[in-house]
C-alpha positions as CSV (number, residue, x, y, z in Angstrom):
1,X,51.9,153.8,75.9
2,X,48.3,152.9,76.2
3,X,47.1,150.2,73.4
4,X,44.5,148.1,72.3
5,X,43.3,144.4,71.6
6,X,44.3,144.9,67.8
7,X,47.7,146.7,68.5
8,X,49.1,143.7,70.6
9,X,47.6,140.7,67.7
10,X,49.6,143.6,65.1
11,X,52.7,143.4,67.3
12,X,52.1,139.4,67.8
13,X,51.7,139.3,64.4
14,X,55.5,141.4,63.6
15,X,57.3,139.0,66.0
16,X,56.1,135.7,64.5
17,X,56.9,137.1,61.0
18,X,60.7,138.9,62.4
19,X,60.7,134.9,63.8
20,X,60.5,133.2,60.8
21,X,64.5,133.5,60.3
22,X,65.2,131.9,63.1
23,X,63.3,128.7,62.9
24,X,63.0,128.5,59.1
25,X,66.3,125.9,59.1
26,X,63.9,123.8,61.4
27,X,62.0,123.1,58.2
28,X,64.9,122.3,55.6
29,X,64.2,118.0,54.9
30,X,66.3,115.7,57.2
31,X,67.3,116.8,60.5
32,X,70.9,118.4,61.9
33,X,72.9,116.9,64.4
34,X,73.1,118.4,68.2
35,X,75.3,117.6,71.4
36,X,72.0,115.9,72.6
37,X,70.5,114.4,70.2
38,X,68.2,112.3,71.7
39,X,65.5,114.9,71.4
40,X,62.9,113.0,68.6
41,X,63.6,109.7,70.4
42,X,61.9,111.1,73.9
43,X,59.4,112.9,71.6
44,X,58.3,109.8,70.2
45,X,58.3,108.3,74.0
46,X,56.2,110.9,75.7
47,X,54.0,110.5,72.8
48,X,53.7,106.9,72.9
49,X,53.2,106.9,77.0
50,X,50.3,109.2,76.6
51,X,48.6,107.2,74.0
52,X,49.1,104.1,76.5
53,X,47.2,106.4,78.8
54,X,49.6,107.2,81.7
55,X,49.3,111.0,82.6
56,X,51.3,112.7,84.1
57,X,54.3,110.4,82.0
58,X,56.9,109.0,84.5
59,X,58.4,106.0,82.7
60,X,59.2,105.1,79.2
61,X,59.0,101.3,77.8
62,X,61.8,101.5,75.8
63,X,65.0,103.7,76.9
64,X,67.1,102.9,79.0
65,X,68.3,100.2,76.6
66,X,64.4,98.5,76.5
67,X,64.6,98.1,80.5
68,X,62.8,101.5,80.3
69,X,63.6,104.1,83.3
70,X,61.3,106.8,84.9
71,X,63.4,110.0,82.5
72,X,59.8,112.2,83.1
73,X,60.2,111.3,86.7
74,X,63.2,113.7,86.8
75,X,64.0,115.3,83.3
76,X,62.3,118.2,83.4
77,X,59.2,117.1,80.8
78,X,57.0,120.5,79.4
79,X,58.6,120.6,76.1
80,X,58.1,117.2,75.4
81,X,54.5,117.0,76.2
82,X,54.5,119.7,73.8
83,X,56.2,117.6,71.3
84,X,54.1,114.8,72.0
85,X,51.0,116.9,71.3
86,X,52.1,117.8,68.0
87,X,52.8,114.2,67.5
88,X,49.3,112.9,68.3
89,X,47.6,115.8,66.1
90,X,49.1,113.9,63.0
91,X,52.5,115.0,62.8
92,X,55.2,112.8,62.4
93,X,57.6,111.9,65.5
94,X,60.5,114.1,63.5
95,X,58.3,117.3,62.5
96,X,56.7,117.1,65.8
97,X,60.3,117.5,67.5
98,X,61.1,120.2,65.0
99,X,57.7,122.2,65.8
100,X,58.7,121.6,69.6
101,X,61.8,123.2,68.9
102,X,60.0,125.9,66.8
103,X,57.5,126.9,69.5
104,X,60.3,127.0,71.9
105,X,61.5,130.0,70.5
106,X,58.4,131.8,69.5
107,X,57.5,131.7,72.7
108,X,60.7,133.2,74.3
109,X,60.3,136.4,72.0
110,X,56.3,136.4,72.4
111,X,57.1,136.7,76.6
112,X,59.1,139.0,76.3
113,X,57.2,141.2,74.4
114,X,54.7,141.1,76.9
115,X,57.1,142.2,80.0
116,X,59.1,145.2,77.8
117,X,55.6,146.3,76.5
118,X,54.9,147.1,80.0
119,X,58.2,149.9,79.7
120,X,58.8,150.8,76.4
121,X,54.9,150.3,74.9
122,X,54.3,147.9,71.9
123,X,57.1,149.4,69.5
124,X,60.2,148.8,72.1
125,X,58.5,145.5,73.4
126,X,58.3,144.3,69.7
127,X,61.8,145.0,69.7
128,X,62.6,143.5,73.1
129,X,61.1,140.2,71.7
130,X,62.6,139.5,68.7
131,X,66.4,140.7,70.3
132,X,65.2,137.8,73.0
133,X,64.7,135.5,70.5
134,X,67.6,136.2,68.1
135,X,70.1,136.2,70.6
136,X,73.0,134.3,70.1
137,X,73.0,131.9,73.0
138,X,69.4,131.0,71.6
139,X,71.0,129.7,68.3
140,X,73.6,127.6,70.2
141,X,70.7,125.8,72.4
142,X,68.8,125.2,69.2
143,X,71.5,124.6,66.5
144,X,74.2,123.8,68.3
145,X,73.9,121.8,71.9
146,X,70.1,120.6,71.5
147,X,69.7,121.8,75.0
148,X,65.2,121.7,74.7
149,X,64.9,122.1,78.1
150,X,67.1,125.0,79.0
151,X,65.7,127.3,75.8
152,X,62.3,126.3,76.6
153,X,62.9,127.7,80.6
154,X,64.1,130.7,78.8
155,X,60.8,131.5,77.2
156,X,58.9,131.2,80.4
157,X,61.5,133.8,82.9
158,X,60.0,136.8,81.3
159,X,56.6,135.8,82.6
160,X,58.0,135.2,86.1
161,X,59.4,139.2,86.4
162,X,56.1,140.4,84.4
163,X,54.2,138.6,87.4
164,X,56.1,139.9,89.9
165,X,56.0,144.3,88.7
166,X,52.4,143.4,88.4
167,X,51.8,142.6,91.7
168,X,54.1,145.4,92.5
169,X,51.2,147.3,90.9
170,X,48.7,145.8,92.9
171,X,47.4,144.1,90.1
172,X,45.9,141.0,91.3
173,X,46.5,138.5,88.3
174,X,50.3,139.2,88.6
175,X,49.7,136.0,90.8
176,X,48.3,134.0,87.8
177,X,51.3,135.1,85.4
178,X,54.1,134.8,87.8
179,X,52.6,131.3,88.6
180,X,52.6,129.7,85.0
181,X,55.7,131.6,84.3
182,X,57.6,130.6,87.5
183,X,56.1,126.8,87.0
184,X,56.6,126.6,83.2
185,X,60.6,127.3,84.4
186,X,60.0,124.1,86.5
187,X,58.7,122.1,84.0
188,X,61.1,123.1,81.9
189,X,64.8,122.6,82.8
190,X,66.1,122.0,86.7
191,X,69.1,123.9,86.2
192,X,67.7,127.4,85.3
193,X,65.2,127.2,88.5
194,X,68.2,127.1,90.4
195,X,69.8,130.2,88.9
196,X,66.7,132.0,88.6
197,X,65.5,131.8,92.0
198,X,68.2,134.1,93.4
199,X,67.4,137.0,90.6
200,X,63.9,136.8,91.2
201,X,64.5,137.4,95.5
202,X,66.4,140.0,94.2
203,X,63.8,141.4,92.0
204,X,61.4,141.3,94.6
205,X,63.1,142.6,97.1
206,X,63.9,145.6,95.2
207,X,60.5,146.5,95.0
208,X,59.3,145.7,98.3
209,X,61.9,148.2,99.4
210,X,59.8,151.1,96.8
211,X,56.2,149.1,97.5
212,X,53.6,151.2,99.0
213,X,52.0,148.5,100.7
214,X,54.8,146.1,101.7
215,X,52.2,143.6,103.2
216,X,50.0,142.9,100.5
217,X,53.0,143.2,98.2
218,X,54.7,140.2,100.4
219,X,51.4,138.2,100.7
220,X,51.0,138.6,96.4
221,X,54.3,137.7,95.8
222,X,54.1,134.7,98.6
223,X,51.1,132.7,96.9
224,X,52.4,133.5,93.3
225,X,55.4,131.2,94.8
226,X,53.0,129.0,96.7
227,X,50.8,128.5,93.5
228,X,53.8,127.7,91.3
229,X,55.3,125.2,93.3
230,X,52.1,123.8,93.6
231,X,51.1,123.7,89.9
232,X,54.5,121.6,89.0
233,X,54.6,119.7,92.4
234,X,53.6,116.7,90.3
235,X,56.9,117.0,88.8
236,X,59.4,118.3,91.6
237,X,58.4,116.4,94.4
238,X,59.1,113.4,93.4
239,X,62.3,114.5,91.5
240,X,63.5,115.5,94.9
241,X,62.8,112.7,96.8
242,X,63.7,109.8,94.6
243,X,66.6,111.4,92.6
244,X,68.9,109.4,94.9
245,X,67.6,105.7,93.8
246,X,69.2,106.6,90.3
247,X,72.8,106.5,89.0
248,X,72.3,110.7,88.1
249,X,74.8,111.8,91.3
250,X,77.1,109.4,89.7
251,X,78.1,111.5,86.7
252,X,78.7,114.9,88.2
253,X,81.9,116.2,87.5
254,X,84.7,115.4,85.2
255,X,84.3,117.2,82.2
256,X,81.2,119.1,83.9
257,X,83.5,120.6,86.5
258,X,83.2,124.5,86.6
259,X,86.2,125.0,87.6
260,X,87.1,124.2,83.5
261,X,84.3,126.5,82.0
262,X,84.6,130.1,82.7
263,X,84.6,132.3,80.1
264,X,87.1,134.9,79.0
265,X,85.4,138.9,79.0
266,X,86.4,138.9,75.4
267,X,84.5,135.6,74.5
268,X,81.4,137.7,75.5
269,X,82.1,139.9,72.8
270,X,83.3,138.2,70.2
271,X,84.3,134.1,69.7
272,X,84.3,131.7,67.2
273,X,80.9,130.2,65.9
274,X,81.4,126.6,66.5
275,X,79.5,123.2,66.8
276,X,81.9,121.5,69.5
277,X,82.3,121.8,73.2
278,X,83.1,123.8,76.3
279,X,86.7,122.8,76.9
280,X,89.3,124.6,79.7
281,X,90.8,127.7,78.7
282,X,90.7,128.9,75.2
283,X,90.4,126.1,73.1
284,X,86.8,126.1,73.2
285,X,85.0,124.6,70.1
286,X,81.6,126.5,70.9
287,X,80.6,130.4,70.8
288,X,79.8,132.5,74.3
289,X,79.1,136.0,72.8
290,X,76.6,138.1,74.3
291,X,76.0,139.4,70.7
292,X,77.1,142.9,69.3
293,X,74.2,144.7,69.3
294,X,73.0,143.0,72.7
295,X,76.0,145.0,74.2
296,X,75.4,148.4,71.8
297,X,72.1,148.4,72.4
298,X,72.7,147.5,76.7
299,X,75.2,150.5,76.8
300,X,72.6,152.3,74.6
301,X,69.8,152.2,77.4
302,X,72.3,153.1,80.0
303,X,72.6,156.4,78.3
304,X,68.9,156.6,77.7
305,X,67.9,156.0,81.6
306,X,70.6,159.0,82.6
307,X,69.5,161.3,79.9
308,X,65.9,160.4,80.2
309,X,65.5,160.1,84.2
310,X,62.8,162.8,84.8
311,X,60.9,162.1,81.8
312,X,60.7,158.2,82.2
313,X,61.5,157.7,85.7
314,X,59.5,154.0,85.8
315,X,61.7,153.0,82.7
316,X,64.9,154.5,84.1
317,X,64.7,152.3,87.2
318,X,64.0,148.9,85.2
319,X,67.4,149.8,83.3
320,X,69.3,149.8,85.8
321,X,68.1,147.1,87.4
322,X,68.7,144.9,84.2
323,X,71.9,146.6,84.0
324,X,73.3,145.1,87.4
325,X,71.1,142.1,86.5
326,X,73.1,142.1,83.4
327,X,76.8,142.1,84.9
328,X,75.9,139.9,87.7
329,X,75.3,137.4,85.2
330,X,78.8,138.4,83.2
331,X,80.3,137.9,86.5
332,X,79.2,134.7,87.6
333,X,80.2,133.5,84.0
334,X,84.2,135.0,84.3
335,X,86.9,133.6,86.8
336,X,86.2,136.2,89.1
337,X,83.5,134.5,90.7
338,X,85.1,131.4,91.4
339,X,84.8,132.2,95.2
340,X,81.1,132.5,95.1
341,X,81.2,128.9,92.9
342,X,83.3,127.6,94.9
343,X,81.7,128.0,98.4
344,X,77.8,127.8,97.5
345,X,77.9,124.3,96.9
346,X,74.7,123.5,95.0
347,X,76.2,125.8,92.3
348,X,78.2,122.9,91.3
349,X,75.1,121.1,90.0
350,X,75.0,123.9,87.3
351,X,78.7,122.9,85.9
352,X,79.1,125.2,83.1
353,X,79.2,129.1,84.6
354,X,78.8,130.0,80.9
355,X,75.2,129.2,81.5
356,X,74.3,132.6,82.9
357,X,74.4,133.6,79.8
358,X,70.9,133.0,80.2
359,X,70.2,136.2,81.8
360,X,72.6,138.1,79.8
361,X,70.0,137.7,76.9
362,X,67.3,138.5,79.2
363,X,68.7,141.8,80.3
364,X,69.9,142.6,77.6
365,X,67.2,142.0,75.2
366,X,64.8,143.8,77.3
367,X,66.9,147.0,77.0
368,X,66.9,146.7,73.8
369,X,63.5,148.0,73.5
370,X,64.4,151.0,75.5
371,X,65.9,152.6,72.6
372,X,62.1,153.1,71.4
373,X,62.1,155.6,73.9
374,X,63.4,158.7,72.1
375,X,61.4,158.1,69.5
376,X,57.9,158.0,71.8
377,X,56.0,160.7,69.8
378,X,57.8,161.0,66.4
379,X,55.4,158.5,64.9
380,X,57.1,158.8,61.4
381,X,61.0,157.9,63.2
382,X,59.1,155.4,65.4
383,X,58.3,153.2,62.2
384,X,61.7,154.1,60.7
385,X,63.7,153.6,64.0
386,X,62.0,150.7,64.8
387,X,61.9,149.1,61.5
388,X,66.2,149.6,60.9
389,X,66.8,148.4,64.3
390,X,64.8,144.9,63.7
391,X,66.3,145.1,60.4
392,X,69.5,144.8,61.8
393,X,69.4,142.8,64.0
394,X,67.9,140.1,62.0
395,X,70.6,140.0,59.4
396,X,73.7,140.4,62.1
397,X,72.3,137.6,63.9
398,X,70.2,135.5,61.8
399,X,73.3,134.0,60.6
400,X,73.7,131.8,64.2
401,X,70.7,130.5,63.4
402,X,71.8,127.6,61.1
403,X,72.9,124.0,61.8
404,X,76.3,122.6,61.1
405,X,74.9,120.3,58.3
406,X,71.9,118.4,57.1
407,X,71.4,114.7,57.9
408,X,69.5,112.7,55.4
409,X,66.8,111.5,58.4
410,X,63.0,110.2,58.0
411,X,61.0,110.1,61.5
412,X,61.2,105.9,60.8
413,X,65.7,106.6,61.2
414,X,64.9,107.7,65.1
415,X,61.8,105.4,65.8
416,X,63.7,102.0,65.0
417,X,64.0,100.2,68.0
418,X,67.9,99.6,67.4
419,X,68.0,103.3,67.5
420,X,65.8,103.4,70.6
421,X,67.1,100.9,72.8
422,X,70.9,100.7,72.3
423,X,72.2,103.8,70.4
424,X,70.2,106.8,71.8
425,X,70.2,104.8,75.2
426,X,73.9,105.0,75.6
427,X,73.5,108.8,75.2
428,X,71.0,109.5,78.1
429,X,71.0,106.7,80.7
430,X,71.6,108.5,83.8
431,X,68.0,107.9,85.0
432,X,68.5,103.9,85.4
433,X,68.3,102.6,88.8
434,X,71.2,103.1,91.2
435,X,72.0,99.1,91.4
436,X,71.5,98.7,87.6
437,X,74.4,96.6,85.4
438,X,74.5,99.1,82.5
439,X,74.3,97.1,79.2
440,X,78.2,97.0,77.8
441,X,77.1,95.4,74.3
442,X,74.1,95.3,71.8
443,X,73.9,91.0,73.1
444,X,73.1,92.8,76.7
445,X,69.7,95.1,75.4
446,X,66.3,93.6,76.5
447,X,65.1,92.8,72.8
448,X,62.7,90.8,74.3
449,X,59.9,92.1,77.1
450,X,59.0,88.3,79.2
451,X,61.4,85.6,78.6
452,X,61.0,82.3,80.4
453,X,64.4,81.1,82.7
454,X,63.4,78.0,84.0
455,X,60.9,75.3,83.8
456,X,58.5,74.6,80.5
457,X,56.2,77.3,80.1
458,X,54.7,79.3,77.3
459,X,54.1,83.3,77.3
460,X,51.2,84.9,74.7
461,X,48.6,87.2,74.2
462,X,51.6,90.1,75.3
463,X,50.0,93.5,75.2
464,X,52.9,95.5,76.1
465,X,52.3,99.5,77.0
466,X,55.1,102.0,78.3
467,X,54.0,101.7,82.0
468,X,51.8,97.7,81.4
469,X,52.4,94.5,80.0
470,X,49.8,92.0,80.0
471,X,50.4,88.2,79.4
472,X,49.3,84.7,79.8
473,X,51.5,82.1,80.9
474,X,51.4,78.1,80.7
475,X,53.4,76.6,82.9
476,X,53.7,72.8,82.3
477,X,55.8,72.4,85.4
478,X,57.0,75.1,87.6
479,X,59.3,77.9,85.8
480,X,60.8,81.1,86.6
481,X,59.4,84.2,84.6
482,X,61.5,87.1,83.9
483,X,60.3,90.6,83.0
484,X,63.1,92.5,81.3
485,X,62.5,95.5,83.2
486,X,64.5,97.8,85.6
487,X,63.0,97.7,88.7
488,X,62.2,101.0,90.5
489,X,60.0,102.1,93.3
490,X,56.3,101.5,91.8
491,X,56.8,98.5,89.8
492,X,54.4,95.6,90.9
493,X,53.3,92.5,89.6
494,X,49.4,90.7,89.6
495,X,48.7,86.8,89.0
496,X,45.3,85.5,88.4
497,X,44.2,89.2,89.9
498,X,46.1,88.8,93.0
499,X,49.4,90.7,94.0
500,X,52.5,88.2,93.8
501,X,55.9,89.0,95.4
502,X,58.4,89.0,93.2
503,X,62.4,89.1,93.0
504,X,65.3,90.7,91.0
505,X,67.8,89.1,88.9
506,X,70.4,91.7,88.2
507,X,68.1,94.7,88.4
508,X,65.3,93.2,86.4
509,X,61.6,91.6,87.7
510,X,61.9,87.8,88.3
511,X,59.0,85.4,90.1
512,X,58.4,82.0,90.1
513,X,55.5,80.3,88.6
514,X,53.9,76.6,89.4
515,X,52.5,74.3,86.6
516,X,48.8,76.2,85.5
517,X,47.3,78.5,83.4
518,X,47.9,82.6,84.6
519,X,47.4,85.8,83.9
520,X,49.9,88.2,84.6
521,X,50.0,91.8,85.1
522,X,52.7,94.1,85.5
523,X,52.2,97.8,86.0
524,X,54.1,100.7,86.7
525,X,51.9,102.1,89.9
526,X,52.3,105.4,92.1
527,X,54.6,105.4,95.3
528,X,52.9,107.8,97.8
529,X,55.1,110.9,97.6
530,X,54.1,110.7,93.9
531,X,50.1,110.1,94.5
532,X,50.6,113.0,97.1
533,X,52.3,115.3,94.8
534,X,49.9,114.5,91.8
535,X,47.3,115.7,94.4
536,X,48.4,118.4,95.2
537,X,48.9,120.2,91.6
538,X,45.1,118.9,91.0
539,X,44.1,120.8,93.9
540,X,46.3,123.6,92.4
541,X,44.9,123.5,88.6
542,X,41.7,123.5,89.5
543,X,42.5,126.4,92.0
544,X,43.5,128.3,89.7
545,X,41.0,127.7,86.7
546,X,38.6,128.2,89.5
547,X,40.5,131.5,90.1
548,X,40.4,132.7,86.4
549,X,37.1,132.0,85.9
550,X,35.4,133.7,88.9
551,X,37.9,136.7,88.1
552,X,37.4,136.8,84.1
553,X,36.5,140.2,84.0
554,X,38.8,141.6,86.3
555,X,41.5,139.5,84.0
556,X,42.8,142.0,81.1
557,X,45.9,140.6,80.0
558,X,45.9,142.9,77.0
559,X,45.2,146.0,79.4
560,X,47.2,149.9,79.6
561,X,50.0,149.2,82.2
């Protein structure tokens, strides 16, 4: 199983090529509709907040029906500064989304290949990659639901468990992999952090039970945690603390009750491809197989780890531990578990049980590559074996991997600011203040930035910025000034240079100005959980650049397991 620098960029090389089918519809013209389709929209407003120089991004100027809100405060926001990235490098706001989405998935199979390499060697972790990211429930957070953040956490969770059997190995970087893959799950989507956590204790404790050196095993495994929360404390501190000041807690349940979503055993086999929702019962309009050969290829390495047990004892083990990992996950998606659901309450938050299919396609795909196995030195059937079973598996399943139709889009469709501030704004607007009138009509959208209510008084020179505005006023007599803004935590306002108290009129900035010439300033500044928390992943970047750098030689990713 032992390989070289030039085997893994060959292997690399195989699964971005077996990729291509699955993101080549990313490239047709246009775009394709999606359950959330406010993905190029928050592209475009990550992009245009780091080119106003706010870092890390927190609010957006012109969501939240042009009152802005603080989304990046609380919406999970790695894929977008990916997205945003791509948009500053010259791409437009459209092709920068789809190259977001692209990456997503390249990703997901390129992570994986580097955790079933570690078992099956380069042919089986090929194969483990590209099963990962041709699974089905891949195409429906691409093609169907638009769900950026939840596919992008799934490209980071085989990271977290190749961290975790490398520090079972006493390999010290399993720290620095664990760490970017456990963070990059933070930064990613909220949800999946929630249902990950439980596998990974399990994981873990597993092998501390079969560690030689349970200390240093806990202690690795401790400050992989510590450094992960650490790197994406920027993001998840403040999430936590200041989720309540939004109307977010407002809009759980209804039609995101779990008690409507379970999913029939048969669904898991076979269901019909759709492009609607998750509906009570039967009459779903969306897909929740597993995938055919997921489940061949799953019962496939249960054979192999009872026929093979003396031979590939290390390999045995990790099937069956994806194995139970693998109907854990079909249980907690199936009626049966509605106990567990139902008295664990912060399950609720995940509303859809179908969700675990998440780890289905982990397990599952990494078993795939177990198959490999019987094959380990019959270099002639390794090729051939190898080659039919990618083979297949990319023309059963590459079929998912299509939208439901083509809409004829340009970049300058989404960056209109009637698309912007009223129509994608009535899709996402969870993240407004609590105490915010949500905008009933078009007449109700803040067109305008600074209006003047009372008095005679001029505004110019406005530089507005996502997180700054900047204006003079001439006040003839003395008017009120209004800056069409939702007010949250942070917000504060500067006249002549000097901090001026302000009020709110229905949510948005108001203060009173006598006759004069002013500047004015308003700026979107830290509270202090947020200065802290920005602190403290500083300290942990640098920490761990520090850590890579002092450690370089030590540090070979690309090493024999």
């Amino acid at each position: 199983m032992k390989s070289n620098k030039f085997f893994i960029l060959y292997s690399l090389f195989f699964i971005l090529l077996g990729s291509w089918w699955a993101i080549k519809p990313l490239f047709h013209p246009g775009f394709f509709p999606m359950h959330d389709n406010t993905q190029v929209v928050r592209v475009q407003q990550m992009a245009q907040a780091l080119k106003d120089g706010q870092f890390p991004v927190r609010w957006v100027g012109d969501l939240g029906y042009g009152f802005g809100y603080p989304i990046f405060n609380f919406y999970a926001p790695l894929a977008y500064y990916v997205g945003a990235v791509f948009n500053l490098m010259g791409f437009n706001v459209l092709m920068a989304t789809k190259l977001m989405f692209g990456f997503g998935i390249i990703l997901s199979g390129v992570f994986m290949y580097f955790l079933a390499r570690e078992f099956w060697g380069e042919f089986g972790g090929v194969i483990s990659g590209l099963f990962y990211a041709y699974a089905p429930y891949h195409a429906i957070d691409v093609y169907v639901r638009g769900a950026v953040g939840e596919f992008w956490a799934m490209a980071f969770l085989p990271l977290v468990f190749l961290g975790i059997y490398k520090l079972f190995r006493k390999k010290w970087w399993g720290v620095i992999v664990g760490a970017l893959g456990f963070a990059g799950i933070i930064l990613s989507h909220n949800l999946t952090v929630l249902m990950t956590t439980p596998f990974i204790l399990l994981v873990a404790l597993i092998l501390f039970v079969f560690s030689k050196s349970k200390k240093q095993f806990l202690i690795l495994n401790s400050k992989f945690l510590i450094l992960s929360l650490g790197l994406s404390a920027f993001y998840w501190l403040p999430a936590l603390f200041e989720m309540n000041l939004t109307k977010v807690f407002g809009q759980l349940g209804g039609g995101a009750d779990f008690r409507d979503h379970f999913v029939f055993l048969d669904q898991l086999w076979a269901s019909p491809w759709g492009f609607g929702g998750s509906a009570p019962g039967r009459l779903d309009g969306i897909s929740f197989m597993i995938g055919k050969l997921h489940i061949i290829f799953t019962a496939f390495s249960v054979f192999t780890g009872l026929f093979l047990w003396k031979k590939y004892r290390k390999q045995s083990f990790a099937i069956f531990l994806s194995v139970f990992c693998f109907l854990f996950s079909v249980f907690l998606t199936n009626q049966l578990s509605f106990l567990l659901w139902d008295v664990i309450p912060p399950m609720a938050f995940i509303q859809y049980p179908w969700r675990f299919l998440v780890f289905t396609a982990l397990a599952a795909s990494f078993m795939a590559g177990a198959a490999i196995l019987w094959f380990q030195k019959k270099s002639r059937l390794l090729w051939i074996g190898g080659g039919i079973i990618v083979l297949a598996l990319i023309v059963l399943n590459s079929k998912y991997f299509n939208p439901q139709m083509y809409l004829n889009v340009s970049a300058k469709d989404y960056t209109s600011e009637e698309n912007i501030k009223w129509k994608t704004s009535k899709i996402s607007d969870e993240y407004l203040p609590r105490d915010f009138p949500t905008p009933q009509n078009r007449n109700e959208v803040a067109w305008e930035k600074v209006a003047v209510m009372t008095g005679e008084a001029e505004t110019k020179d406005l530089i507005l910025k996502s997180h700054r505005y900047t204006f003079n006023v001439v006040a003839q007599n003395e008017s009120e000034v209004l800056v069409n803004t939702a007010y949250f935590p942070g917000w504060k306002v500067w006249v002549n240079g000097k901090e001026k108290d302000f009020t709110l009129n229905n949510g948005k900035i108001k203060f009173s100005l006598p006759a004069g010439d002013y500047q004015v300033l308003a700026r979107f500044t830290n509270t202090p959980i947020r200065t802290v928390s920005n602190l403290i992943s500083l300290i942990s970047w640098s920490g761990l650049a520090g850590l890579i750098l002092l450690n370089r030689r030590r540090f070979k990713f690309g090493g024999a397991p």
